[in-house]
C-alpha positions as a printed NumPy array, in Angstrom:
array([[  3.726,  15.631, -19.961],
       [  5.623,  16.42 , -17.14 ],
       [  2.436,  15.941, -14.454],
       [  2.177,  12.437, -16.314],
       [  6.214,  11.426, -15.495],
       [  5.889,  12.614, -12.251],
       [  2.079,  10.535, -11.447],
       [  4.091,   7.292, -13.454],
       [  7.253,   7.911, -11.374],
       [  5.336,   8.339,  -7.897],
       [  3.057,   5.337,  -8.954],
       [  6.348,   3.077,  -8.924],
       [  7.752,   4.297,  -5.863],
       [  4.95 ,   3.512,  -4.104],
       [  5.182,  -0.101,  -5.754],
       [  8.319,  -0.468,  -5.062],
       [  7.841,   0.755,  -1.154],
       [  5.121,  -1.754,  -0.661],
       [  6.554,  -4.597,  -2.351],
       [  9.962,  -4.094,  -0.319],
       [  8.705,  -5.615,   3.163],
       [  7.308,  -8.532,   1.43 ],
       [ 10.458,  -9.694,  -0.311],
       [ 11.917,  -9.198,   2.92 ],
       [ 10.098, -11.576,   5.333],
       [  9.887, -14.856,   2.867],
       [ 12.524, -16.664,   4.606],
       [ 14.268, -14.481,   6.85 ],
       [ 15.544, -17.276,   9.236],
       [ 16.01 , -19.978,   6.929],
       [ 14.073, -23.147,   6.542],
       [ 14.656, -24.856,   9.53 ],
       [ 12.295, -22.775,  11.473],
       [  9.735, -24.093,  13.792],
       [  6.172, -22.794,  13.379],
       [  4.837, -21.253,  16.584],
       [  2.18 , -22.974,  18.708],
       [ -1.572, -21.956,  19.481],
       [ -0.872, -19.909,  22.674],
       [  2.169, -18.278,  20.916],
       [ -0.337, -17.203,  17.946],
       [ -2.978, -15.8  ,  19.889],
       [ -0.352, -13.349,  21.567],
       [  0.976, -12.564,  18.242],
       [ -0.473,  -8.619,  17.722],
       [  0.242,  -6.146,  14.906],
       [ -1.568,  -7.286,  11.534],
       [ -3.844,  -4.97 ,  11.381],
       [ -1.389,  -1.821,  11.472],
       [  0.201,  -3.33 ,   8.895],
       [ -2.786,  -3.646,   6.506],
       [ -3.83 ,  -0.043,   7.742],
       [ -0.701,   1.447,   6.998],
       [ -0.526,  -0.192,   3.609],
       [ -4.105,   1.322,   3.158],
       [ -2.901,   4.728,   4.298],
       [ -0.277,   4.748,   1.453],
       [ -2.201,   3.482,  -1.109],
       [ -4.51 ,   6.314,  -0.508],
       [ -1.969,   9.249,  -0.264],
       [ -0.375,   7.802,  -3.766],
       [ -3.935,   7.729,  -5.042],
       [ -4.932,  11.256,  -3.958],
       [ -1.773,  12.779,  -4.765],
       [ -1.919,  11.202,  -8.85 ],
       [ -5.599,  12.292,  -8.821],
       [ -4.095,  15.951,  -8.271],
       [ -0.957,  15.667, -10.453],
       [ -2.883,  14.035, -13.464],
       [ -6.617,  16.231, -13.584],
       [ -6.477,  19.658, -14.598],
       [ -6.821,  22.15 , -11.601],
       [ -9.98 ,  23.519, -13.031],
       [-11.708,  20.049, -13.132],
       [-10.681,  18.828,  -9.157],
       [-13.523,  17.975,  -6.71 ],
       [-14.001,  16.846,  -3.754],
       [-15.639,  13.502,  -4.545],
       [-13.097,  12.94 ,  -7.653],
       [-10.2  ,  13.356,  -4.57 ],
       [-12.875,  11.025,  -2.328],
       [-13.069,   8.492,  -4.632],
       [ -9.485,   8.138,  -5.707],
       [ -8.002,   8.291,  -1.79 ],
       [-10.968,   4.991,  -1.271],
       [ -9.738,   3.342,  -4.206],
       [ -6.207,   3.96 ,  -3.378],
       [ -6.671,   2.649,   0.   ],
       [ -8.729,  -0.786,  -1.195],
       [ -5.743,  -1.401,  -3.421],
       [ -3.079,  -0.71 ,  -0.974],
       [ -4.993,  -2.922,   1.663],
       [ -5.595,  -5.468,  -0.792],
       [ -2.265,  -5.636,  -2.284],
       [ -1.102,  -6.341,   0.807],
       [ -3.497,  -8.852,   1.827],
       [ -2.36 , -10.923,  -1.78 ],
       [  1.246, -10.262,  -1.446],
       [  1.371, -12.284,   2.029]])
């Protein structure tokens, strides 16, 4: 019981961490603003880090539920494997979505 409360609780603080950034960049300068032009986009940089860190969390949360939640006799390597790639799929997709 207490493994599951502490998988649940680490679950929604991951949630919560990713969903943070997103509520805060909807309209941070009001609606007035002017969108930027094609020379100003091509030197904008920096998406991808953003996706990759969002897949690097996903897959810590994943691989650290994966050891909270399965019985120490029953880990593997390709249960922890497949749980860190899902984890990081989600977190890169749920990124992708939220934006």
């Amino acid at each position: 019981m207490k493994r599951k409360l502490t998988a649940v609780l680490l679950i929604c603080l991951a949630v919560m961490a990713l969903s943070i950034p997103t509520m805060a960049h909807e309209t941070p300068f009001g609606d007035d603003v002017q969108p930027l032009t094609e020379a100003e986009m091509q030197s904008v940089e920096g998406e991808f880090k953003t996706i990759a860190f969002a897949a690097v969390a996903g897959s810590v949360m994943s691989t650290t539920s994966y050891f909270v939640t399965t019985p120490r006799s029953r880990w593997s390597m390709s249960g922890a494997a497949r749980s860190a790639l899902a984890g990081a799929v989600t977190g890169a997709m749920g990124f992708s979505l939220a934006r």
